[in-house]
N, C-alpha and C positions, 0 to 999 in steps of 0.2 A: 138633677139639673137645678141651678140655682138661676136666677134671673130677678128685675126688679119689678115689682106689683104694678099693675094698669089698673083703673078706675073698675075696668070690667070682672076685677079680681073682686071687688068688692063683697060680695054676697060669697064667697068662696070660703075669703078670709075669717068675717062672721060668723061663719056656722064653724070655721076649725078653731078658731080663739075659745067658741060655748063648750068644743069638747075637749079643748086643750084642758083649758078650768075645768073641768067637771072631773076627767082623770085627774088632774095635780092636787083640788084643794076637795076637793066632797069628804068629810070629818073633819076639815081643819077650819071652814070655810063656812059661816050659816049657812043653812039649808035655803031657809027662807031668801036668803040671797043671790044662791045658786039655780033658785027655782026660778024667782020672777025673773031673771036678765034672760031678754029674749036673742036672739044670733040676729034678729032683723036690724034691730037697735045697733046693735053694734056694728054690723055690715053698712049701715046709712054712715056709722062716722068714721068708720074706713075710708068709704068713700068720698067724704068731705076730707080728710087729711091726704090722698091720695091727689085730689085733682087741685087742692088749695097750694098744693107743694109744702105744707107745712111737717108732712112724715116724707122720709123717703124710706121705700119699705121693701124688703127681698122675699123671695119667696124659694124654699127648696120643694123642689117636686119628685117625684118619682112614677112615669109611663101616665104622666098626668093627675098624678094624686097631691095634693096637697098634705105634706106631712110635716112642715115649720115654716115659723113667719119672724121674722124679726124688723123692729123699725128704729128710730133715730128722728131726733132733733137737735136745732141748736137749742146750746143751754140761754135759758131766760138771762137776759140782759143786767139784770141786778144782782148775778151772782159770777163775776166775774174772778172769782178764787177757784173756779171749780175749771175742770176743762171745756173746749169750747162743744163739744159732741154730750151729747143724753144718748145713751143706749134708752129707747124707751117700753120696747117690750122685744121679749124670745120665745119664743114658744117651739117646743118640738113632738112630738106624737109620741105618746105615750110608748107604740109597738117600735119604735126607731129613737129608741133613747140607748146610749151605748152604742148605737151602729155609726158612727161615724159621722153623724149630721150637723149638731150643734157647734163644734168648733167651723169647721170651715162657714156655716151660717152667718157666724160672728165676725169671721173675718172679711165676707164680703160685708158687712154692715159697717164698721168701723177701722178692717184693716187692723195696723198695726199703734194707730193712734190712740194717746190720752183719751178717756172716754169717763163717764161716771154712770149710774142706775141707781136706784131704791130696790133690792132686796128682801120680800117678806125674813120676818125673821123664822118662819115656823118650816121654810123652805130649805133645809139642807142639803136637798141635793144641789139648788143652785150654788149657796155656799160656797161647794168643793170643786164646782165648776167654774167659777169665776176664781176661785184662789187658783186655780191651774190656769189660768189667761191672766195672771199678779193683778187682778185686783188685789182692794184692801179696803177694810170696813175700816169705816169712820166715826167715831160716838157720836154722829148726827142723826136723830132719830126722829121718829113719827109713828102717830098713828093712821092706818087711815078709817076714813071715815065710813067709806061704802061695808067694809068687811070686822072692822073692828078690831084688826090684825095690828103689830109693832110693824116696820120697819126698817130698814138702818139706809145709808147711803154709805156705798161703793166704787172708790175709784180708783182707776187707773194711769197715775199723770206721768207716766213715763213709756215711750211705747217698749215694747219688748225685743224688738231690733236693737235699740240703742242700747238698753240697759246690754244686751248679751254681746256687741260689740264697741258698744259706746265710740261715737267720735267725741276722742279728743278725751276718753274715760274706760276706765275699767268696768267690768258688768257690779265691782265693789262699790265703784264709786257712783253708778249709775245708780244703785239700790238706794246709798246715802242720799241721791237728789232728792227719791221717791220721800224717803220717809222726811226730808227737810221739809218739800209740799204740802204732806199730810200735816206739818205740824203745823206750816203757816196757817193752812187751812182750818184747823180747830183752832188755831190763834184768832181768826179772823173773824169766825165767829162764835164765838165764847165755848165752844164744849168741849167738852171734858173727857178723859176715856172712862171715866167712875162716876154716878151721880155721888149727892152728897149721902153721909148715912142715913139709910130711911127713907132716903129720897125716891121720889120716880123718874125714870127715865124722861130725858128733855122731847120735847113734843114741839112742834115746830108748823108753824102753818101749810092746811091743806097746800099742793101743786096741781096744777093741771091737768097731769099727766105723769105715771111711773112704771116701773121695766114693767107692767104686769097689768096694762091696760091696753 
């Protein structure tokens, strides 16, 4: 059963977000970092984005068990090149990966709409799962700061209805929109699909908030 999160969900979500991370990143992720994040913590600011309306957040269940969360915001107003939606976290249970839960999750969260996310890069299996919903990495990258991780930025700026029957376009011509966006969008702001030689990767001021918080 999928449905949208209440306040009361709060402390629910908290404790499955500490074991969602703990399955996906324990070796890839400090120790040190996976230890101290307590599920209280995080359940307190569930709950303040839940009742602030600033997340809108779904939850999939099963006979009452919490086994994915996924949420969403508008994108921050100064970055008006990107689509108007932030996919801002997904999460799904370790024991229910493959079983059929993460796509339809996604699509009560965002539907069939333009959407964007930050992507660990050490994440593959996300990867192949967003390239199957057309996203498309972007050379916008980061680090973040809490884990120490790269990550890339992810979008989707065409929804997948139109591209596969496009009004008024071919699903050909629908794909050439996509990649026209993406290019605006590295136009817009300066990067590159290569650093320079030698270079490192473009780094890009902390956010708020990314698919994985």
């Amino acid at each position: 059963m999928f449905r949208r999160a209440q306040t009361a969900d709060a402390d629910a979500i908290g404790r499955f977000q500490t074991r969602a991370w703990e399955q996906t990143y324990r070796g890839l992720v400090p120790d040190e970092y996976l230890d101290a994040t307590k599920w209280h913590v995080r359940a307190a600011r569930w709950f303040d984005r839940i009742a602030s309306g600033g997340r809108a957040v779904w939850l999939a269940e099963v006979d009452g068990e919490l086994i994915g969360v996924a949420s969403t915001q508008p994108t921050r107003s100064d970055r008006p090149d990107l689509p108007s939606t932030e996919l801002a976290s997904l999460y799904v249970d370790a024991a229910w990966h493959g079983r059929g839960v993460a796509s339809p999750l996604l699509e009560r969260a965002i539907g069939t709409s333009p959407a964007h996310l930050w992507v660990f890069d050490v994440n593959v299996r996300a990867q192949r799962f967003y390239t199957k919903h057309e996203f498309v990495a972007t050379a916008e990258a980061q680090v973040d700061v809490d884990t120490g991780l790269g990550e890339t930025r992810w979008v989707r700026a065409v929804s997948p209805s139109r591209r596969a029957t496009g009004r008024g376009g071919t699903r050909r011509n629908a794909i050439r929109a996509q990649k026209h966006v993406l290019r605006a969008f590295m136009r817009v702001n300066h990067v590159y699909a290569a650093p320079p030689a030698g270079g490192a990767p473009r780094t890009l001021p902390r956010r708020a908030a990314r698919a994985t918080t």
